[in-house]
C-alpha positions in Angstrom: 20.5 4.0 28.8 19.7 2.7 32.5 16.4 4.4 32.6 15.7 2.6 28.6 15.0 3.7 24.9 12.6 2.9 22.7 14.1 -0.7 20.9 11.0 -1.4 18.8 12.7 -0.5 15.5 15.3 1.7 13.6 13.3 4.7 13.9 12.4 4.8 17.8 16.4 4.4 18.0 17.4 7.3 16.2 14.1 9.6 17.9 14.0 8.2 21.1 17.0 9.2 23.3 20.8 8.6 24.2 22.1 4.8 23.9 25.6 3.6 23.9 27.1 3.0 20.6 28.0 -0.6 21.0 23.9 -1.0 22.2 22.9 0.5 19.0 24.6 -0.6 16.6 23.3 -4.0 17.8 20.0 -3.3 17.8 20.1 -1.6 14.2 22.0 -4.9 13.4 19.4 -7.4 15.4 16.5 -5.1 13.7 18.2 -5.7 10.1 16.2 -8.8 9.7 12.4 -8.0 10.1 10.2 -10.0 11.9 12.6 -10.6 14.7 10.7 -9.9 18.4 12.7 -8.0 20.6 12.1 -10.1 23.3 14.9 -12.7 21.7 17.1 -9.9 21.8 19.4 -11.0 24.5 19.1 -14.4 23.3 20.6 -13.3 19.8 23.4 -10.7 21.8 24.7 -14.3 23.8 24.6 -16.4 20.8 25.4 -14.3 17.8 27.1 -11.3 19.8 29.1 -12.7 22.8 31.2 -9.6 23.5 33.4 -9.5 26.0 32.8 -6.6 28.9 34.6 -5.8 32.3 32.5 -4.4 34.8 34.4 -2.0 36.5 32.6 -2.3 39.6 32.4 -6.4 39.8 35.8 -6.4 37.9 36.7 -10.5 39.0 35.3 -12.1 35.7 34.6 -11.2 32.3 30.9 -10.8 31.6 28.8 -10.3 27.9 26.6 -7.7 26.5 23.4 -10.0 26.7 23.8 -10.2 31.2 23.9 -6.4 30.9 20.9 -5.5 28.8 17.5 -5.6 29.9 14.1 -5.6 27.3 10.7 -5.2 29.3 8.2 -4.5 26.1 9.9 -2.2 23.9 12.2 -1.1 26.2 15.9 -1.8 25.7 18.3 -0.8 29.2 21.6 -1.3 30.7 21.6 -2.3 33.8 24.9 -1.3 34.7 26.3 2.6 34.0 28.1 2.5 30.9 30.8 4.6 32.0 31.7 1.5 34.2 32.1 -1.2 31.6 34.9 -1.7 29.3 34.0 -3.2 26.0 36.4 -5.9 25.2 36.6 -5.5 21.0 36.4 -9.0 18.9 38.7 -7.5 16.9 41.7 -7.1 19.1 41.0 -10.9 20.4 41.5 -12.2 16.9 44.8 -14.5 16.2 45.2 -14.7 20.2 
């Protein structure tokens, strides 16, 4: 995922190459309304998707999905390596 898949649609997803779960299932979610650009991806991620993430290497504040993604074109990339981020799950944050 740090060197970037194909984000254009569904399709270049599932033929173009290894992505984090969490990434995808976003972007099959963002790409579940047509029309959308993907340029307003990270837009959508902070205000619609604002999931928590510790990077393990900067590990002094939280930090959300949408400061770790980067979309140049159709191009979708971390930019940190997703074996250093722990994904902080909405779910487990409910009722706290």
């Amino acid at each position: 995922t740090l060197t970037g898949v194909d984000g254009s649609t569904v399709a270049a997803l599932e033929e173009g190459g290894v992505v984090i779960p969490k990434l995808f299932r976003r972007l099959v979610e963002f790409h579940g309304n047509p029309g959308r650009d993907l340029a307003d991806f990270n837009h959508w991620l902070a205000t619609d998707k604002p999931e928590q993430i510790v990077d393990l290497d900067d590990n002094t504040n939280f930090t959300h999905l949408d400061n770790l993604v980067e979309v140049t074109g159709d191009q979708v990339r971390l930019t940190r390596p997703a074996h250093r981020l722990v994904i902080i799950s909405a779910k487990g944050r409910q009722g706290r």
